[in-house]
PATOR-549798 format. One record per residue (C-alpha): residue in one letter; x, y, z. Coordinates in steps of 0.001 Angstrom, whole numbers, padded with zeros to 6 digits, always signed. Layout:
<rs>
AXYZ;...
</rs>
This chain:
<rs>
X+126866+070687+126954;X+126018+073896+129281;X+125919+076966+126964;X+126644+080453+127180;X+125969+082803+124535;X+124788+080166+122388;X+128163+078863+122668;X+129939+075784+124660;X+130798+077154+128074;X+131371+075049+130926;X+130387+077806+133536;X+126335+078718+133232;X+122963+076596+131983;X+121075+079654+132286;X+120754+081385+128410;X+122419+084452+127892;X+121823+087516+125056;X+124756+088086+123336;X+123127+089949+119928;X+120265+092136+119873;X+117625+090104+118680;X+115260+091348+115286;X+112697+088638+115783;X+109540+088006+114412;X+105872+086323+114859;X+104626+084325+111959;X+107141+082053+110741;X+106840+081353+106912;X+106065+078819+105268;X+109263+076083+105077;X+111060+076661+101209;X+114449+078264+101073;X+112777+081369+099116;X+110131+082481+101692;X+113553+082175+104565;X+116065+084090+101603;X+112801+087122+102104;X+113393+086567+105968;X+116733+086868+105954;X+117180+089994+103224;X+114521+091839+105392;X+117154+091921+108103;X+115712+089834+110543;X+118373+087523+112982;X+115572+085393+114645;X+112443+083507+113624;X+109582+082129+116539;X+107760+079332+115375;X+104517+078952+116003;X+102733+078789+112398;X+104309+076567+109950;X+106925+074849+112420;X+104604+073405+114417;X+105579+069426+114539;X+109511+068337+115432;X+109265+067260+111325;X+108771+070944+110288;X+110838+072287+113511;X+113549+070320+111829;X+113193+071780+108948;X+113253+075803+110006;X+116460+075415+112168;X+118204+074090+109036;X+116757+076768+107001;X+118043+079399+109691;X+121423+077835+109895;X+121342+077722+106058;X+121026+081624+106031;X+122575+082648+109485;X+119496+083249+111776;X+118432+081824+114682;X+115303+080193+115963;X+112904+079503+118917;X+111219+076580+118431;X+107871+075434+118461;X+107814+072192+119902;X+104340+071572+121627;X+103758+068950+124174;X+107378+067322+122989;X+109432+066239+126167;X+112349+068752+126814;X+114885+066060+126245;X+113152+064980+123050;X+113760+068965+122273;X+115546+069450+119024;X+119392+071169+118937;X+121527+072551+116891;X+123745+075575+115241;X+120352+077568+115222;X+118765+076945+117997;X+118349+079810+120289;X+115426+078282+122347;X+112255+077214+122529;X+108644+078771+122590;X+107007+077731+125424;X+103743+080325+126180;X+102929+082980+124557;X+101137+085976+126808;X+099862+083518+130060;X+098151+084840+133263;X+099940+084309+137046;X+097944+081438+137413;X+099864+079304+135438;X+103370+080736+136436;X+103920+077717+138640;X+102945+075693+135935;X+105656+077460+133987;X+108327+077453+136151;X+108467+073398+136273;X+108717+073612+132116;X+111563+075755+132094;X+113278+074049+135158;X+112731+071089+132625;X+114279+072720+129519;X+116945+074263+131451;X+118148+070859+132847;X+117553+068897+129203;X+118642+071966+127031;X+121190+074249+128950;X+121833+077285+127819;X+118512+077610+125734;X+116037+080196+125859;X+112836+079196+127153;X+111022+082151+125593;X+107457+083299+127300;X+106114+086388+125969;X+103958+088592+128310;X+101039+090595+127721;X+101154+094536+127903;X+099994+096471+129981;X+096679+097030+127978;X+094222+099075+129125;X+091463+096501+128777;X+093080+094115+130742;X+091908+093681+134459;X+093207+092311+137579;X+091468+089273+136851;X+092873+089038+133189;X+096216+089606+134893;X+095263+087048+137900;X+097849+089552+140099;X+097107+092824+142036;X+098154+095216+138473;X+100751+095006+135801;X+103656+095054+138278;X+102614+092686+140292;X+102286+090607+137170;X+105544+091150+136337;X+107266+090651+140061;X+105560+087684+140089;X+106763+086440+136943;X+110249+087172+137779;X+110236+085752+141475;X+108186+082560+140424;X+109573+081570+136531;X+113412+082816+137259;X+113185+083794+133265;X+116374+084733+131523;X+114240+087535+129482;X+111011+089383+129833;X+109043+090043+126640;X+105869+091351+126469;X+103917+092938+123537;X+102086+096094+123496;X+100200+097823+120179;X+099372+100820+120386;X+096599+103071+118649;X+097420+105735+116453;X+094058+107432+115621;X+094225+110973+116418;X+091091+110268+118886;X+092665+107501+120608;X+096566+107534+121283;X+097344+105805+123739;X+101421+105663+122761;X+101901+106741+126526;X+100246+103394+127709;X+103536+101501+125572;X+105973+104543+127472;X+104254+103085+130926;X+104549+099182+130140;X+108016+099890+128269;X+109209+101724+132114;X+107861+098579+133682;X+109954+096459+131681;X+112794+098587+132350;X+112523+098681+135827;X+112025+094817+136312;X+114860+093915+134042;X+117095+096011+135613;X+116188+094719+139223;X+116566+091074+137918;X+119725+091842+135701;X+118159+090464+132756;X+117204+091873+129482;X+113499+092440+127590;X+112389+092423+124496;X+108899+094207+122604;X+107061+093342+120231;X+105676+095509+118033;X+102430+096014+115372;X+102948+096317+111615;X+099792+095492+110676;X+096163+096082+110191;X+093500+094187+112542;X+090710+095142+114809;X+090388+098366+116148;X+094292+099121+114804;X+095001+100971+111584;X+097321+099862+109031;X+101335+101462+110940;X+103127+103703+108874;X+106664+103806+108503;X+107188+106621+110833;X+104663+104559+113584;X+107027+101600+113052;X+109636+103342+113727;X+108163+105589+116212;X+107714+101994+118267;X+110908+100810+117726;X+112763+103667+118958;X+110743+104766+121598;X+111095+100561+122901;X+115269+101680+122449;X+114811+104584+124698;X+113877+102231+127496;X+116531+099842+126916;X+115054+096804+125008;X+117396+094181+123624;X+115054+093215+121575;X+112459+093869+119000;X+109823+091911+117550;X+107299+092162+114679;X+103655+091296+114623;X+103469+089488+111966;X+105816+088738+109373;X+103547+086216+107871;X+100361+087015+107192;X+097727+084794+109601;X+094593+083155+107724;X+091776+084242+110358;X+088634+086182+110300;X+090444+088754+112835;X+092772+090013+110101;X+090537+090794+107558;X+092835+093150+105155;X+096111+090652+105373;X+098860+093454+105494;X+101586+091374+107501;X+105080+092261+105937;X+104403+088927+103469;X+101250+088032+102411;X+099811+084065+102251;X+100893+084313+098426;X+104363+085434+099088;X+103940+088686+097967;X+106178+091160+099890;X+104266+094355+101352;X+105220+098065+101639;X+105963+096037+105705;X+109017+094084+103602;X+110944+097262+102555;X+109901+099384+106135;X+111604+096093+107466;X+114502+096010+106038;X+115742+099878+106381;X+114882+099526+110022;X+116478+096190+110720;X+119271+097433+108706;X+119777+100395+111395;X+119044+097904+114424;X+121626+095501+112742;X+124225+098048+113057;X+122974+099719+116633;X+122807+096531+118032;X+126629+095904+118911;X+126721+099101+120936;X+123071+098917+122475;X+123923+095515+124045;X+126593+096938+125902;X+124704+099680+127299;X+122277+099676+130761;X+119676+101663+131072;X+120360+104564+133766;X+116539+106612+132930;X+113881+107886+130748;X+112772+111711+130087;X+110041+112706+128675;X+110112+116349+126749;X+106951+117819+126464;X+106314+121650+124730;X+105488+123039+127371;X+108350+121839+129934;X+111684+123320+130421;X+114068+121848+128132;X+117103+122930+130267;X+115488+122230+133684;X+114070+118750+132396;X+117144+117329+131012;X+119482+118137+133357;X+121601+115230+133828;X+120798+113716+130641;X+123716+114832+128434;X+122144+116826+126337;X+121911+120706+128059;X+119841+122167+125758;X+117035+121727+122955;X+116249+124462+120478;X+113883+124998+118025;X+112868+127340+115014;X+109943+129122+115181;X+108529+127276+111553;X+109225+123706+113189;X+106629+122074+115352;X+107434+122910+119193;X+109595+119949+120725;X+108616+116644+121868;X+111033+113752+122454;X+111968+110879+124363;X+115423+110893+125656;X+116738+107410+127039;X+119797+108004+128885;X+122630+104847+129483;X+126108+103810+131146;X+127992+102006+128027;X+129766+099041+129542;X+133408+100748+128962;X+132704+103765+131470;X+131093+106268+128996;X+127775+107826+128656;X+125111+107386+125715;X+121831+109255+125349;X+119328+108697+122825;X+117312+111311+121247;X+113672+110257+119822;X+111624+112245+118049;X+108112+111594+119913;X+106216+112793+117005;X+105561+110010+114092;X+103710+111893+111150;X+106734+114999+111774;X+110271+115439+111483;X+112338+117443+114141;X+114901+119313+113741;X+116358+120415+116791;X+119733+122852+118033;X+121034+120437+120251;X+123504+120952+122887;X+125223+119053+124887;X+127287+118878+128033;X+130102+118307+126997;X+132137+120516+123619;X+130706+118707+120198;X+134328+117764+119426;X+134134+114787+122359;X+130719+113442+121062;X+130417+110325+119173;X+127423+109388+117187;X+127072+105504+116436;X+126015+105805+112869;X+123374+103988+112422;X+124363+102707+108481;X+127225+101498+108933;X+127627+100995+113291;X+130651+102995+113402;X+131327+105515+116108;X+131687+108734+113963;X+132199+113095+115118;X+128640+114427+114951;X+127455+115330+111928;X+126122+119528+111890;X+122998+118971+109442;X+122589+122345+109169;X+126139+124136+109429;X+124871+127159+108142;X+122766+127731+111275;X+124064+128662+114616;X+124698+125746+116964;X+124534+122175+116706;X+121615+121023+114172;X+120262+117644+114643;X+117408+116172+112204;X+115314+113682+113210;X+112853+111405+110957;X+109276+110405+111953;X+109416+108776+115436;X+113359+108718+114620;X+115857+107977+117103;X+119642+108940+117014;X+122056+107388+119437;X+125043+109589+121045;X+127982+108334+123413;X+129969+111057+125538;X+132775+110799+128279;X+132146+110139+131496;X+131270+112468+134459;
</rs>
């Protein structure tokens, strides 16, 4: 039966978000204790790719999702589409994870295949980034948005997802590579009026130091700020290979749960609780705020009018995404670009405080905003490491 929503509908084949999606790479293995850690770390959707990789095994993870309330994408191989297994918690299907433009045609006859067998399934492929290394050959297009057009105009995908991991080391931050791929995204979703995910890195491998909780979160948010409807961690399970050398996933091959578990679970806990009011919001742009800019001059037409700062603080640096909620009003988010420093900014706004909202991020609630500092003059807004906060005003 045609689905919408994951639900019977008798008007669309064609798969459509309706939850933010807290996914993950590295499936588990398949026992009801390693899926209770999924599920208590917050997490609403599992890919398969390492342990549920036969229809046996694939059988196995969707009832283990139903059994605690996630969804899946299954890994189902070379399996015919109408051979494809169903079900309560079945989301969709992985079909490719990060392929060239070459084999978009290729592509685009698997998920005209799914869509007809399975409608209203997700026939997730997962893009690479924009990644500095990678050339117009790698790509097999002209750059990264041709890569992306093509994508788009050739697959007809419901979502784009892509992953980008960024470095950290103070001699090699490339954060504003993820800002350009993350505006790429934006841009193309918007055009085809459908959403996209990232994935992020919470582990050690390569050339990439172990992420902190503030880098996590510094990803996460700063993905938000752009729009995504979707986040996804790299890896929840940690991978047996010689290219992860240290292990560090957010479970490790002896079901041990890392410092990753607990990082996991506040943040998915806050994502849980955004995610109702960032699914009805579309993107409308994305402003940088570096030290040395205006702040009045470079937000204008943001929402907020105005960033402050104390001379002890560090000097400002943020990320503002600004949005159209789907009931008329307008919603900015604040992120604090730096991840090893909290902000604490005198925000104001454009509106009086009094017809703010803030969605409150522990409990999803649209709640007055909250003067951390009342003993100051003005509006005082504190910000975490690489912390976002999400506000909603009237409309213009």
């Amino acid at each position: 039966m045609p689905t919408t929503n994951g639900n019977p509908s008798a008007h669309t084949t064609r798969f459509l978000q309706d939850q933010f999606a807290i996914a993950m790479f590295g499936d588990p293995p398949l026992t009801e204790r390693d899926y209770q850690l999924v599920a208590e770390s917050g997490f609403n959707l599992v890919a398969g790719n390492f342990h549920a990789d036969n229809l046996e095994r694939t059988l196995r993870q969707l009832d283990l999702c139903e059994h605690f309330g996630m969804k899946a994408l299954a890994c189902c191989g070379d399996i015919p589409p109408e051979e494809h297994p169903e079900g309560e918690s079945c989301w969709g299907y992985v079909v490719q994870d990060e392929p060239n433009a070459a084999a978009f045609a290729r592509l685009a006859d698997r998920v005209a295949a799914l869509r007809k067998a399975r409608p209203g399934r997700l026939p997730m492929i997962n893009l690479y980034g924009h990644y500095t290394q990678l050339r117009p050959e790698d790509l097999a297009a002209k750059d990264y948005d041709d890569y992306v057009r093509q994508f788009i105009q050739i697959v007809d995908p419901d979502i784009l997802s892509m992953d980008y991991y960024p470095y950290f080391l103070p001699v090699a931050d490339d954060r504003d590579g993820l800002c350009r791929t993350l505006e790429s995204m934006r841009r193309h979703s918007l055009e085809a009026g459908i959403p996209f995910w990232n994935f992020i890195n919470c582990m050690p491998y390569g050339p990439h130091t172990d992420p902190t909780e503030g880098q996590l979160m510094w990803q996460i948010y700063t993905s938000l700020a752009y729009g995504s409807k979707g986040i996804g961690y790299f890896c929840y399970f940690t991978p047996l290979s010689p290219e992860f050398p240290k292990g560090g996933a957010i479970v490790t091959r002896d079901n041990v749960r890392t410092r990753h578990w607990y990082q996991a679970r506040r943040i998915n806990e806050q994502l849980r609780n955004l995610g109702p009011t960032l699914m009805q919001l579309t993107s409308c742009g994305v402003y940088r705020l570096y030290p040395i800019d205006n702040a009045q001059r470079q937000l204008r037409g943001t929402g907020i009018a105005n960033i402050l700062h104390a001379p002890v603080d560090p000097p400002y640096d943020y990320l503002v995404g600004t949005f159209r909620h789907a009931d008329g009003r307008r919603a900015v988010l604040l992120n604090n670009y730096r991840y090893a420093f909290t902000a604490w900014p005198t925000v104001e706004f454009d509106v009086p405080v009094e017809a703010v909202r803030e969605v409150n991020k522990w409990t999803g609630t649209e709640e007055p905003v909250h003067d951390d500092s009342p003993e100051m003059e003005g509006l005082q807004v504190s910000l975490d490491a690489g912390e976002g906060r999400l506000f909603l005003l009237p409309p213009t």
